[in-house]
N, C-alpha and C positions, 0 to 999 in steps of 0.2 A: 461462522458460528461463534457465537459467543459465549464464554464458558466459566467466566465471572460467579456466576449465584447456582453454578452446577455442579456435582458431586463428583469427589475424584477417586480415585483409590489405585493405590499401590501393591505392586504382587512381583512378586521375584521369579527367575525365571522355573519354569514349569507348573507351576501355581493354576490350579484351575480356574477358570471365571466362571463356568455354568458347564451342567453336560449335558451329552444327548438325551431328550426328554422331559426335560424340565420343560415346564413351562416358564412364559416369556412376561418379564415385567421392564425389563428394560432393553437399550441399545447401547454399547459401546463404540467411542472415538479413540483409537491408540495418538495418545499424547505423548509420550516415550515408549521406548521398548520396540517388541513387536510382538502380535499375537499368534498363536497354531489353533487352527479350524480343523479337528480331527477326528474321526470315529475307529471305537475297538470292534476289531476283529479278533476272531478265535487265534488267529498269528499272531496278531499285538497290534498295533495301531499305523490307522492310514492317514497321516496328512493333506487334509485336503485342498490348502490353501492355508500363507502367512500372508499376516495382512500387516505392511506397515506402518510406523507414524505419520496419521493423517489418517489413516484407512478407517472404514466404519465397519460395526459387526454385528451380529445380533438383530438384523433389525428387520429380516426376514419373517421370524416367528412373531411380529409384533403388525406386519402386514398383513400376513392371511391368519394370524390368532391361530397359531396350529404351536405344537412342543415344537421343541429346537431337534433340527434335522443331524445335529452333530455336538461337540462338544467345543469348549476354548481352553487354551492356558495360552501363559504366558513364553513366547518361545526366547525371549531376551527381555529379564525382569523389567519394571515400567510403570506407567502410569496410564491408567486409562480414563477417561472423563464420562462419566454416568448420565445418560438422556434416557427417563422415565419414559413412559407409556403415554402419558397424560400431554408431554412436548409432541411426541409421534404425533399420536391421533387428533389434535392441535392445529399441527401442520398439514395431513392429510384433508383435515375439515376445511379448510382454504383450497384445496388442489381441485381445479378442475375435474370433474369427473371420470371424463375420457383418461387422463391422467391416473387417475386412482384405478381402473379399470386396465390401465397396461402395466400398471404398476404389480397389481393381482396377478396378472396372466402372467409377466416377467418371472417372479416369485414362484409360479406352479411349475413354469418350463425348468427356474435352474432347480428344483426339488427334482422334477422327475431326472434330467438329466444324470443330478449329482448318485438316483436312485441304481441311476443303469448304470454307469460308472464303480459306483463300488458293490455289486454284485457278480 
């Protein structure tokens, strides 16, 4: 991927990058650092996945167009590299169908799973 004419941003570590429910205008690449994919509970917080440099995030709620199933920060300050909405849907516009279509299904399975999991 090429990351030349794309937006970066810097966040220290616990720094939030979006949370659960927001809705979805971009997708993150962890350039440095590493990310925490995490939802509050009434105890305090579950991490549900660190994703690290190299890893993508976000890009879930941008596939099925649904709010973010969780929240981000930054779990070791960093950089992360900004891919709009506009690249996604771009790229999906080229993918084969059947492709877009297991892609959807993939997206609903790790929802429901991540759903059963932290209940």
């Amino acid at each position: 991927m090429t990351t030349e004419l794309m937006e970066r941003r810097t966040y220290q570590t616990g720094a939030l990058i979006f949370k659960q429910g927001d809705s979805a205008n971009n997708a993150y690449v962890v350039q440095e650092g590493s990310v925490e994919i995490f939802i509050a509970k009434d105890d305090g917080v579950q991490v549900l996945a660190t994703i690290p440099k190299g890893g993508i995030f976000g890009e879930m709620a941008l596939i099925d167009d649904t709010p973010r199933m969780a929240s981000a920060r930054m779990g070791k300050g960093g950089t992360v590299v900004i891919v709009n909405r506009s690249t996604i849907d771009q790229k999906l516009a080229k993918t084969d169908p059947f492709i877009r279509t297991l892609l959807n299904i993939f997206v609903q399975t790790i929802r429901r799973l991540s759903d059963e999991k932290t209940t």
